[in-house]
Structures are given as structure tokens and as C-alpha cells.
SETORDO-153830 format. One line per 3 residues: number of its first residue (from 1); for each residue x, y, z of C-alpha. Coordinates in Angstrom, 2 decimals. Layout:
// residues N
NUM> X/Y/Z | ...
//
This chain:
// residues 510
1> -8.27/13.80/-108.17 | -9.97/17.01/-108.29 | -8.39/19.13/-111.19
4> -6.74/22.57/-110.28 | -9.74/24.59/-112.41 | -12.56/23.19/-110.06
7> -9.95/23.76/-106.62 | -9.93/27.49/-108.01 | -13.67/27.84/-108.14
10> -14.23/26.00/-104.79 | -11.55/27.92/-103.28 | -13.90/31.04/-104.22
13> -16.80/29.89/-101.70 | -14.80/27.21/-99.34 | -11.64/27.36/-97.27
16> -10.84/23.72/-96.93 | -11.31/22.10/-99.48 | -10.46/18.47/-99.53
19> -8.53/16.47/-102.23 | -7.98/13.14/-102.40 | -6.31/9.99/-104.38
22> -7.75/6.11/-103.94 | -5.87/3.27/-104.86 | -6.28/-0.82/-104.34
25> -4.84/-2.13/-101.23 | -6.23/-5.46/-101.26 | -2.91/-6.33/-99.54
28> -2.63/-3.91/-96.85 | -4.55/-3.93/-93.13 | -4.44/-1.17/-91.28
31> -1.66/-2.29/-89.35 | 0.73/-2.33/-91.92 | -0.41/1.20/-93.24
34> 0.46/2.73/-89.74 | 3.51/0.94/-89.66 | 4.40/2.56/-93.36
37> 3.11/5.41/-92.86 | 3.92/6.51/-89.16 | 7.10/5.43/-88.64
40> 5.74/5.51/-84.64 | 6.28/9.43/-84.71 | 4.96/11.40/-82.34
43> 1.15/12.38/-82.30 | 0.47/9.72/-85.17 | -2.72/7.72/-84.54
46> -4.78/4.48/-85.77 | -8.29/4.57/-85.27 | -9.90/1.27/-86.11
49> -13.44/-0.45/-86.75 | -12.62/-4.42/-86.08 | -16.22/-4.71/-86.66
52> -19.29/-4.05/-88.58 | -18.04/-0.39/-89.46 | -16.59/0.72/-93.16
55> -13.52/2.78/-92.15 | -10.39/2.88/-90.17 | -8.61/6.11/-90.00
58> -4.44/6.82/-89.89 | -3.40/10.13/-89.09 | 0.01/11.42/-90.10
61> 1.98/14.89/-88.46 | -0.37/16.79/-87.38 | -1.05/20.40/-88.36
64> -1.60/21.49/-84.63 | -1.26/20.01/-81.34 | -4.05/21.30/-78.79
67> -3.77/20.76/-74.86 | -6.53/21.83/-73.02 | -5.08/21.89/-68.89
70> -7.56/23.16/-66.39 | -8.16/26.91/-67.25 | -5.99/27.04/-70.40
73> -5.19/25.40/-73.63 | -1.61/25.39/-75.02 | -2.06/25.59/-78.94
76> 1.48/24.09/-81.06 | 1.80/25.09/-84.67 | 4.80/25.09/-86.69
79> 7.02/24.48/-83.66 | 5.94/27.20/-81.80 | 3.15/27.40/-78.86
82> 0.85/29.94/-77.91 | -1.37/29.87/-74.75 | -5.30/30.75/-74.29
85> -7.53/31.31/-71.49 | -10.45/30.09/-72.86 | -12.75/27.38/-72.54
88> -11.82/24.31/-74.84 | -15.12/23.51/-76.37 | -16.01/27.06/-76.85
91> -12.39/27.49/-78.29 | -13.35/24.52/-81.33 | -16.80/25.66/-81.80
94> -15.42/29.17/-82.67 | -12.71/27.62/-84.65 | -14.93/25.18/-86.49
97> -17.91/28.12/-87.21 | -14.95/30.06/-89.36 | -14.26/26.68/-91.42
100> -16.33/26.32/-94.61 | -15.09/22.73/-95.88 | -16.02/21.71/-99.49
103> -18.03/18.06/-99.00 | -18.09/15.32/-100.81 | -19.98/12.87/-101.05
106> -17.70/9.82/-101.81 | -16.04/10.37/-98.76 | -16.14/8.92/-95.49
109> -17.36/10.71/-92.52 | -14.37/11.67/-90.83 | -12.25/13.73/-93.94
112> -9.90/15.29/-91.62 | -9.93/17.83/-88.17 | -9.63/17.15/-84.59
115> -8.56/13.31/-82.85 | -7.68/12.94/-79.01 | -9.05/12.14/-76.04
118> -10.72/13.90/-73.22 | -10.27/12.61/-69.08 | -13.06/11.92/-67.06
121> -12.47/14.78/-65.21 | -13.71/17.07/-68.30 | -17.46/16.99/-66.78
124> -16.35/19.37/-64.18 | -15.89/22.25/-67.14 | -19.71/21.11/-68.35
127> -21.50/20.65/-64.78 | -21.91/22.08/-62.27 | -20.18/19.40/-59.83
130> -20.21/20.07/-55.66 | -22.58/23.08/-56.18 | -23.67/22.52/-52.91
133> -19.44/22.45/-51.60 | -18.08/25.48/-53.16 | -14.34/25.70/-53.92
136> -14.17/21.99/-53.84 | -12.94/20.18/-57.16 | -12.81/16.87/-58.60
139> -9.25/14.89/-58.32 | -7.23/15.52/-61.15 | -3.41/13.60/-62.37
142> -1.03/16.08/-63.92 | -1.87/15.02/-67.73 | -3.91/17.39/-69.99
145> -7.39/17.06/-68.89 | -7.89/16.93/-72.72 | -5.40/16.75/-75.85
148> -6.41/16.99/-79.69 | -4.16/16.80/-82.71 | -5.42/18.68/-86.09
151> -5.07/16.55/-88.84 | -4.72/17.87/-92.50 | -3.76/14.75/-94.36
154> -5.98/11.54/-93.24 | -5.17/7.88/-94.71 | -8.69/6.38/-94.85
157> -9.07/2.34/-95.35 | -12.14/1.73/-96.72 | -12.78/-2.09/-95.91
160> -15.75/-2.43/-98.14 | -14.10/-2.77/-101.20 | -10.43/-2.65/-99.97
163> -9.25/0.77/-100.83 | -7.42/3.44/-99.42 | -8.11/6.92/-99.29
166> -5.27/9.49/-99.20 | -7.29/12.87/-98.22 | -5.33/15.78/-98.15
169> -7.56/19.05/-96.54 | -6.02/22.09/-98.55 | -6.85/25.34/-96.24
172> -6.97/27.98/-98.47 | -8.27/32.25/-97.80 | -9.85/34.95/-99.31
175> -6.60/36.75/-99.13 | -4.46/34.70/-101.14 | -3.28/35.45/-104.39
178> -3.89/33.28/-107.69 | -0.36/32.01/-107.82 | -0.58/30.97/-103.78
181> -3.45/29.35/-104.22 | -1.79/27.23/-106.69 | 0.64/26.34/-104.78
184> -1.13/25.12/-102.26 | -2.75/22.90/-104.85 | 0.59/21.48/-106.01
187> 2.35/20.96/-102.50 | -0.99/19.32/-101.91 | -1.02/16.63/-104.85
190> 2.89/16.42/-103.96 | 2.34/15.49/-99.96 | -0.76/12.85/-101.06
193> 2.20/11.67/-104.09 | 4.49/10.98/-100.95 | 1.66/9.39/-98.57
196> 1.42/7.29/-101.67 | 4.99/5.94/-102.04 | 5.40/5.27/-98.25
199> 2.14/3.03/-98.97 | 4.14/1.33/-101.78 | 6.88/0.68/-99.96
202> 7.64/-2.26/-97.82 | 6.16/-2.58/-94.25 | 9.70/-1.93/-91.86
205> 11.78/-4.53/-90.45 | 10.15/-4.81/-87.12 | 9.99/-7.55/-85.29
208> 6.57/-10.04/-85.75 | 4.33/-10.13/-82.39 | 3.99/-13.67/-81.64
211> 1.41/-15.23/-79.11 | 3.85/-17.72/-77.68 | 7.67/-15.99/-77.50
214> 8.57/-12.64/-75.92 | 8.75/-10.15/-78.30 | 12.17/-9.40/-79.52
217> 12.67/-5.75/-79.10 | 15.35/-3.66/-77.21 | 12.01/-2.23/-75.01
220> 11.28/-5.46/-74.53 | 13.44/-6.33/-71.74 | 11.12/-8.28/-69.39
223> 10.52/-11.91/-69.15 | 7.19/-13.99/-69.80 | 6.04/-14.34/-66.46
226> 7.23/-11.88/-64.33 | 4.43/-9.22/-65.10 | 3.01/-8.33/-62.01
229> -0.37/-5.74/-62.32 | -0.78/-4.15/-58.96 | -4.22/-2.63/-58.17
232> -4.43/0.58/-56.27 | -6.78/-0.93/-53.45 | -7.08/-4.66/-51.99
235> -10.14/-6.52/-52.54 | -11.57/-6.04/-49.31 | -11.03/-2.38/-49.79
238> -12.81/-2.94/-53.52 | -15.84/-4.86/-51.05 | -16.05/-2.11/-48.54
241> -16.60/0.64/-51.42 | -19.63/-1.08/-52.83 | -20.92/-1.16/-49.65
244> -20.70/2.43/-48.35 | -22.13/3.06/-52.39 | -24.91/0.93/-51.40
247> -25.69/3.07/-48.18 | -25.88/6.17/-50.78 | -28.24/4.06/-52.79
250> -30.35/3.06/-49.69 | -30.21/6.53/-48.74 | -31.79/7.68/-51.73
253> -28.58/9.72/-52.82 | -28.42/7.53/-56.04 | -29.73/4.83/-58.01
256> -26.65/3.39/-59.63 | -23.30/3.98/-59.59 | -19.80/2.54/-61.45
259> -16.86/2.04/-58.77 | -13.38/1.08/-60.39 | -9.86/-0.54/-59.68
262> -7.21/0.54/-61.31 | -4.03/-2.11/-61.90 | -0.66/-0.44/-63.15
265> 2.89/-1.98/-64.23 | 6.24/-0.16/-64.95 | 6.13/-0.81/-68.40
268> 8.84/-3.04/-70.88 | 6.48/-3.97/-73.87 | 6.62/-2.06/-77.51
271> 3.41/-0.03/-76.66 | 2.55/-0.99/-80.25 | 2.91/-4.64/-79.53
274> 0.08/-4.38/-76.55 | -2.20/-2.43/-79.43 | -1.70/-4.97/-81.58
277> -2.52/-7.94/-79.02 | -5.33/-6.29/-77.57 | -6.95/-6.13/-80.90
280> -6.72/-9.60/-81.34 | -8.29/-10.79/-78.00 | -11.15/-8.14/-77.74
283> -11.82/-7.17/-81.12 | -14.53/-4.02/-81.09 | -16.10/-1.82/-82.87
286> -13.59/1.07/-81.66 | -9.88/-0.03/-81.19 | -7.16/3.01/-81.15
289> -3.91/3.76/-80.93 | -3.02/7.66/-79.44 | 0.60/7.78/-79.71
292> 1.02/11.26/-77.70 | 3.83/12.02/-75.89 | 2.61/13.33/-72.59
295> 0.40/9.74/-72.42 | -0.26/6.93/-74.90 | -3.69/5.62/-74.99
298> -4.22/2.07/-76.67 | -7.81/0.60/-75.91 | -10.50/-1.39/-77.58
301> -14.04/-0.37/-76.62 | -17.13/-1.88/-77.14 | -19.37/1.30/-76.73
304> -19.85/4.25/-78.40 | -20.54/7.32/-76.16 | -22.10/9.76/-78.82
307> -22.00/9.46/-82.78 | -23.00/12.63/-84.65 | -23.37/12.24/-88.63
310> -25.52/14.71/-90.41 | -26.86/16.14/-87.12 | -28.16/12.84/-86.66
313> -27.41/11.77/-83.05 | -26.92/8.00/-81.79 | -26.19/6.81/-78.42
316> -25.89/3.30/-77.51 | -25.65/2.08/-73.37 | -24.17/-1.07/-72.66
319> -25.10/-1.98/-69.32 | -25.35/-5.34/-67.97 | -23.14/-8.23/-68.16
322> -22.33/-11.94/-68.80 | -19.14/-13.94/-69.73 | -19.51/-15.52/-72.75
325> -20.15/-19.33/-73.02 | -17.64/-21.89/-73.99 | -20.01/-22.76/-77.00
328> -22.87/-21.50/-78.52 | -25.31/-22.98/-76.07 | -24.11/-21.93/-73.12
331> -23.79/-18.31/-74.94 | -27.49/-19.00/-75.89 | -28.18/-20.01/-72.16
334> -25.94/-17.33/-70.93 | -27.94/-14.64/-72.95 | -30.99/-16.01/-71.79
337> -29.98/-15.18/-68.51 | -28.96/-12.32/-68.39 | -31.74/-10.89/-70.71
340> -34.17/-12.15/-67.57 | -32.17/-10.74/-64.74 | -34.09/-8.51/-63.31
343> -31.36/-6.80/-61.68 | -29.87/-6.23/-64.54 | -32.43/-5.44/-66.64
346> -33.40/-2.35/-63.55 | -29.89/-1.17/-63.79 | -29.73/-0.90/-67.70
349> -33.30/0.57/-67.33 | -32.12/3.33/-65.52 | -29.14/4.17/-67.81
352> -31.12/3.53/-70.69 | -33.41/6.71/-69.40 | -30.26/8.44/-68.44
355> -28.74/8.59/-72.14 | -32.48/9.26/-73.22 | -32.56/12.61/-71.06
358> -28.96/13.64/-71.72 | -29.29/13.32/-75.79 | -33.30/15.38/-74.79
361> -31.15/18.42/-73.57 | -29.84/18.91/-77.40 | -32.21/17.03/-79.33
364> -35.13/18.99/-81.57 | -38.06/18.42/-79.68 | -40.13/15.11/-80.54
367> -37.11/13.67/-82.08 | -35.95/11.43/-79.59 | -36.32/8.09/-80.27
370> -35.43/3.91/-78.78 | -34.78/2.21/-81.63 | -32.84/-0.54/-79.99
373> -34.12/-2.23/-76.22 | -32.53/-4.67/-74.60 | -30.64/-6.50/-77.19
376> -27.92/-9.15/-76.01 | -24.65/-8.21/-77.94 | -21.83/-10.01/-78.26
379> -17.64/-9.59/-77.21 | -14.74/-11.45/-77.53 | -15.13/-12.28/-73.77
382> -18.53/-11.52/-71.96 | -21.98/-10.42/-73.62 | -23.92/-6.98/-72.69
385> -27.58/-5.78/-72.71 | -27.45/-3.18/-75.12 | -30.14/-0.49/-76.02
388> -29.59/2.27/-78.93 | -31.08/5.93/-78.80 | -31.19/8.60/-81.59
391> -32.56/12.15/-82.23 | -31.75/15.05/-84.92 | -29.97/17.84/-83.17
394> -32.01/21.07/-82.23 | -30.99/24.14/-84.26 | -28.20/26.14/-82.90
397> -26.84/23.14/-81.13 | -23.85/20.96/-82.65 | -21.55/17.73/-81.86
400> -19.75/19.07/-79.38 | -22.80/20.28/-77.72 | -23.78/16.60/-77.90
403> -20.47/15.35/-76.06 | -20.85/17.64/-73.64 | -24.83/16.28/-73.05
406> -23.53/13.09/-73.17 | -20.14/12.85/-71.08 | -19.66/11.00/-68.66
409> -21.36/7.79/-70.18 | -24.08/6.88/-67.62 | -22.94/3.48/-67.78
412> -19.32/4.62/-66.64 | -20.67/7.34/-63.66 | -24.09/6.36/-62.76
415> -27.34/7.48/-61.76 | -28.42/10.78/-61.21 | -24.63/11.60/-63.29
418> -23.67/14.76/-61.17 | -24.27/12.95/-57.62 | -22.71/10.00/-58.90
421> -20.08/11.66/-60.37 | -19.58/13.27/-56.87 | -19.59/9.83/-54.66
424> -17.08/8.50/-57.35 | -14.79/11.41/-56.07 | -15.24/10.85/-52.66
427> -15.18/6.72/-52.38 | -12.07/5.87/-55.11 | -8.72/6.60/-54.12
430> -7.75/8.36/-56.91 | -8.26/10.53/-60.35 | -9.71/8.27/-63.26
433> -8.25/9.87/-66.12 | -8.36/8.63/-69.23 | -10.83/5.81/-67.53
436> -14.16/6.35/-68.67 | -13.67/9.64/-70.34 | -13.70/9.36/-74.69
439> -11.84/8.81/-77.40 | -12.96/11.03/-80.55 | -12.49/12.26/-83.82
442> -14.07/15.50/-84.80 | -14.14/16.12/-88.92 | -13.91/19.48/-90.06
445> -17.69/19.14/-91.48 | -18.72/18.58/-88.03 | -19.12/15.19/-87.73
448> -18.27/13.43/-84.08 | -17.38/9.81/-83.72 | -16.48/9.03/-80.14
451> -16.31/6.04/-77.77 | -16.09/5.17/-74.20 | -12.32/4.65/-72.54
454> -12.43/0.96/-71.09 | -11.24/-1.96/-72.09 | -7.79/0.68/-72.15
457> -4.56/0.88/-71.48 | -2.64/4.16/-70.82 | 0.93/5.06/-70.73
460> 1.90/7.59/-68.41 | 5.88/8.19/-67.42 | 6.83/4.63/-67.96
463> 3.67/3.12/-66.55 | 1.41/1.47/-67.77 | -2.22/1.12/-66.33
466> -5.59/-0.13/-67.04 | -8.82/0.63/-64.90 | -12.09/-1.70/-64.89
469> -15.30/-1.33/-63.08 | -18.67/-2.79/-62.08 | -22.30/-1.37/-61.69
472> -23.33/-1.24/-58.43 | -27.14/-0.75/-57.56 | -29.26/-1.73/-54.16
475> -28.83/-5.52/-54.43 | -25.58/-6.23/-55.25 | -23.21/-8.20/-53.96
478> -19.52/-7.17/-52.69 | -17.91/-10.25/-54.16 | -19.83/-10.41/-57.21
481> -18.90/-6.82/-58.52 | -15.44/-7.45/-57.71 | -15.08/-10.55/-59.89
484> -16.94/-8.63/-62.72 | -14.55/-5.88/-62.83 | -12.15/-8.80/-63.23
487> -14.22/-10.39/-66.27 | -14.25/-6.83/-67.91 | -10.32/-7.21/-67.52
490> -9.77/-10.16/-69.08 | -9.55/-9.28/-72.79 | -6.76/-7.04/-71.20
493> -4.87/-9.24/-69.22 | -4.93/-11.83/-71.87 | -3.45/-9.20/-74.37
496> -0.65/-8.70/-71.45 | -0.01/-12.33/-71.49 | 0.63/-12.34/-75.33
499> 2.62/-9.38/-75.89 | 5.08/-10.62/-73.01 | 5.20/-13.59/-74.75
502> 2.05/-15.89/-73.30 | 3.57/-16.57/-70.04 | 0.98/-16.23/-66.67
505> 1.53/-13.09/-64.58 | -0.15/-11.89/-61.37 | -2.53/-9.94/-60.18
508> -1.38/-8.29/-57.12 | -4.06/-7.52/-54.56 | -6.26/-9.63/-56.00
//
């Protein structure tokens, strides 16, 4: 714990400065933490790695709630809200070029700052979408287009060597006497002294999610079987989108593009309980848990959309797709495949050169750089093709200005973005959301982690809905892109099939 003598002296050149106290929890998984620590209150989250990465993330009541509608953001802090006129992004970037955090170096990369989500519909504030169609505007639902929670104290698991992190980000000001500056020390080491007993404590009587019996809980009220997912278009309808996208394509409009169905359910299921199942069948390298008010987001996503650490930029495009093999021949057989498809390996081509030229725009010239081609990577339920790109950032240019390059995924819109972007408008039925938009944390020393909503599930006004989709390029088939945008639902529907207790359901409009 850093001693109040060197906070004093920090405090005279930083003005967060973070604090922190690690102690053995050989005994403890994430879930459990959240479970201590959250007590499922409002604008708590879990952000975990289920693979391959060091730390999960649990963030407690947050310091400020930020919701960024279409020409305003509605700022909550100590129970009362303010309203701006101001462009989100520029909003943080002003907000974060004031902050002067004191790092260290034996913490993780995310210490504490910004965690949400922003929609799909967010590229409209970054592009210039239907310049040639003034006045015209993309679909939009009636959720903020973008929501953020500032997080002072972070609980960081640390799965390397199975310790937890209690970080506690003590904002301090040149205008603050000795004595409050030492107060804020001591309410600090107090609040990370409570974090710690709630970790001591025992995990609260809720009821166990089990893979074969409903789960036991007065939301709960539905029976195993009798969970029926409509989708917002028939599969003929699904059919007769790819093929007016495929007249855009032979028109030379576009190269690529992702088309979607979305399947909803009034929900009955502990929202935690689906988090929890879905982690289990399609374990990631990005599984969270957003538990907002206005709309719950619980997803496990395979890709990352853009990773900033150290102004070091990494982008990773998933595109092309196989289920995965009963055993680990057919997987072998199965990769093989697909890693000689030459219609796949066109369309991941083409994204792969997408995400290349979007991370060019804010990368220091020269630095740009594939360090990854055409890799098969592996998921609890199908296998993609999967490239990686990096490049340093160019001076004056920061995370955010990286999202922004970035968003939409390629692999999500299509290919040229904007026109794709457009078509998507004009050829689904409705607003995507939280589909194929990001989930991100943004640490107060600038660091971005964010990844791709699929493989989601949001919760909007007692509904609950998940979205999949399918790459459709010159030769592909109707049929065939249907039935993948059911593979890419699987890991979802199987997670549906647990938490209500492992009984089948149906897919209506299937």
C-alpha cells in the first residue's frame, strides 16, 4: 500500500493517483467476486478474459454515469444530472487531457476510468454516412446510442498467480488543502478496507445454475421448454436480402457486406444466470456482464475490435467460418478446409485490408504492420480465419481516435464500411443496436480494451434479444448464409437451453 508521505508528494505532480491492496484468492473466480462484491446493483459490471488473457475486471458504484443520446450527453454525479451539447468523444478526450494519473508499473492495464458500450449506430457521429442523401439518418432504438460508467475503485483478478487487486483511484487538486488531501487518503484505504471484507465474506445465498433443472428463482417463472426466440424476418425474407446485397455487389456498389437476424424473447431468466451459462458454452477471450439499467448487455465475443496499450495499436479480423469437428480430426479436416476456401479466404482478404487502412488513418507512418495471416483459431462451437494487425499511434492521435478509425468492425459492416454501412440501413428491417457496435473499457492512463458485440444478448424493457449474421460476398449462397448465422447462434441458444433448465425451445421463423 502506498504510504501517505509518498501520496503527498505524488499528489504534488498527479491528480489521480492510484492506491491499491493485493491479497490471495486462490479460492475465488470471478464469479463469486461479483456476486460479493456487487450485490447485482445497478451499473456494476464483470469484464472477463476466459482465455489466454491475465485479468478480469469488477467494477463497483460508479463515480459517474455518462449517456451520450444523439446530440447530447446526460452526465450523473452524486445523484444529480447535468446535460451537454457536445460531442461524446470530444467530451472524454477533453476530460481525459486534464487527468494526470500516477502509473505503476505492477498494475494491470486497465487501473480504473471509463466501461460501457457504444451502438452500432455511433459511426454516424464519426462518418460521414448518406453524404450523397442529405437530412437522411441511420435507424436508431430509443436506448443511449452510447453509455459509460466512471469507475474509481476497480477489483482486478489477476489469474496468473491468483490474486486480487483492490485499486482505489484517489482524485486529488492543486487546490486542496494538506488536511483534505489526507483525507482523501484515509477514506481511500477505508473504501479498499471495505472492498476487502465483502471479499472475505461468504458468496450470498443465491440459488446454483444448474445445466439440467430450471433455475429456482422468483424471475424465473418460465418452464424448460417453452422458450420460443422469434426472429424479426422469415427465412425467405433472410434469402431475399442476400440476394438484393448480391445485386449491390454485382453492381459494383460493394465488395462484402454482413446482413443480420435478430431473435428476441420476453424475458423470465436471472439475467445473471444467462451470463453465467453463456460463459460456459462459448468461452472467449471477452465475456461481460453490463448491468445498466436502461439495457443489460451480457455477451461473449471472440474478437477484439481495437486494443490500445502504450500507444501500441492491435486489431485482429475474424472473418471466415467453420463449425467445429466432433473430434480433433474432423477439426483438423475442418480447418483444412476452410483455410483453402477460396471464398473465404477473398472475403477475409478484403477485411483484412479494410482493418489495415482504418488502423493507417491513425497510425505513425511506416508503422503498420501483419503480424498474423490467415491463422485458423479456435471456439467453443465453429473455427475462424483470423489475421492480426498492429501499428504505434501517430503523435497527436489517441485510443479513442483509434475506435473511432476502427468502428464499425469490417467484419460486422462490410466492404467499402460507409456504403456498406448504408445498404445495411436500407435492406434490414430494423436498428442494430448494441449488435455489432463495442464493448470497452477506457483506463484513465489511456489505455483502450474493446471488443466486438456478437455472440450477445441484450436486455431491453423486459426483452431479451440476440442478433447474428453472415458475410455475404458475390458467390454466396441464400441458404448457406442463413444456416451460418444460425451456427454463430448456437453457443447462444445452447446457453438459453441451460439457464431455462436444458429443455429444447424453438426457433420461430426459422
Amino acid at each position: 500500500m502506498l504510504k501517505l508521505k509518498e501520496y503527498l508528494e505524488l499528489a504534488e505532480e498527479y491528480n489521480i493517483i492510484p492506491i491499491y491492496q493485493e491479497i490471495i484468492a486462490d479460492t475465488e473466480t470471478p464469479i463469486s467476486l461479483y456476486q460479493k462484491l456487487s450485490g447485482q446493483k445497478e451499473y456494476s459490471y464483470l469484464l472477463e478474459s476466459t482465455e489466454n488473457d491475465r485479468y478480469s475486471f469488477i467494477g463497483l458504484e460508479p463515480a459517474a454515469i455518462y449517456r451520450n443520446y444523439n446530440d447530447t450527453i446526460e452526465i450523473t454525479r452524486n445523484g444529480s444530472t447535468v446535460t451537454k451539447d457536445q460531442d461524446f468523444i470530444e467530451y472524454l478526450q477533453d476530460y481525459l487531457a486534464e487527468i494526470k494519473v500516477y502509473q505503476r508499473e505492477e498494475l494491470p492495464p486497465f487501473t480504473g476510468g471509463f466501461v460501457g458500450y457504444f451502438n452500432y449506430e455511433m459511426i454516424e457521429k464519426w462518418e460521414d454516412i448518406y453524404h450523397k442523401e442529405p437530412g437522411k439518418e441511420l435507424m436508431k432504438g430509443d436506448k443511449p446510442l452510447s453509455l459509460l460508467v466512471e469507475t474509481q475503485v476497480i477489483v482486478a483478478c489477476d489469474h496468473l498467480n491468483n490474486r486480487v487487486k483492490i485499486i482505489n483511484n484517489l482524485k486529488v487538486s492543486e487546490s486542496l488543502s494538506l488536511t483534505e488531501k489526507k483525507e482523501i487518503y484515509s477514506q481511500g484505504i477505508s473504501e479498499i478496507e471495505r472492498v476487502k471484507a465483502l471479499i472475505d465474506s461468504p458468496v450470498p445465498d443465491t440459488k446454483n445454475l444448474k445445466a439440467n433443472s430450471p433455475a429456482k428463482s422468483p424471475e424465473a417463472t418460465g418452464n424448460a421448454g417453452q422458450f420460443n426466440l422469434k426472429s424479426n424476418i422469415e427465412q425467405v425474407e433472410f434469402q431475399e436480402m442476400v440476394k438484393r446485397a448480391k445485386e449491390h455487389i454485382i453492381e459494383g456498389d460493394i465488395f462484402q457486406i454482413v446482413l443480420s437476424q435478430k431473435f428476441s424473447v420476453k424475458n423470465q431468466i436471472p439475467p445473471f444466470n444467462i451470463y453465467r451459462a453463456l460463459r460456459s458454452t462459448n468461452p472467449s477471450p471477452y465475456s461481460f456482464y453490463l448491468n445498466f439499467p436502461e439495457i443489460k448487455i451480457i455477451g461473449s465475443s471472440p474478437e477484439v475490435l481495437v486494443r490500445v496499450r502504450d500507444r501500441q495499436v492491435m486489431t485482429r479480423p475474424l472473418a471466415g467460418t467453420r463449425p467445429r469437428g466432433s473430434n480433433k480430426k474432423e477439426d483438423l479436416n475442418l480447418a483444412a478446409d476452410l483455410k483453402s476456401d477460396e471464398k473465404e479466404r477473398s472475403e477475409h482478404t478484403m477485411l483484412l485490408d479494410l482493418g489495415r487502412n482504418d488502423l493507417s488513418r491513425i497510425a505513425a507512418p511506416g508503422t503498420v504492420e501483419v503480424t498474423e495471416l490467415m491463422e485458423v483459431e479456435y471456439f467453443s462451437r465453429v473455427m475462424h480465419l483470423v489475421s492480426q494487425v498492429e501499428a504505434e499511434l501517430k503523435p497527436g492521435y489517441d485510443s479513442l481516435d483509434a475506435l473511432k478509425a476502427n468502428f464499425p468492425a469490417g467484419t460486422v459492416s462490410g466492404a467499402p464500411k460507409i456504403k456498406a454501412v448504408e445498404l445495411i440501413d436500407n435492406i434490414e428491417k430494423e436498428a442494430r443496436g448494441v449488435y455489432a457496435g463495442t464493448v470497452a473499457y477506457l483506463s484513465f492512463n489511456g489505455n483502450l480494451d474493446s471488443c466486438i458485440t456478437i455472440r450477445t444478448f441484450s436486455l431491453e424493457d423486459g426483452i431479451l434479444n440476440l442478433q447474428v449474421g453472415a458475410g455475404i460476398v458475390a458467390d454466396s449462397d441464400p441458404a448457406t448464409e442463413y444456416q451460418e448465422t444460425l451456427n454463430k447462434g448456437q453457443a447462444l441458444f445452447e446457453a438459453l437451453k441451460i439457464a431455462t433448465g436444458g429443455g429444447d425451445f424453438d426457433l420461430s421463423n426459422r
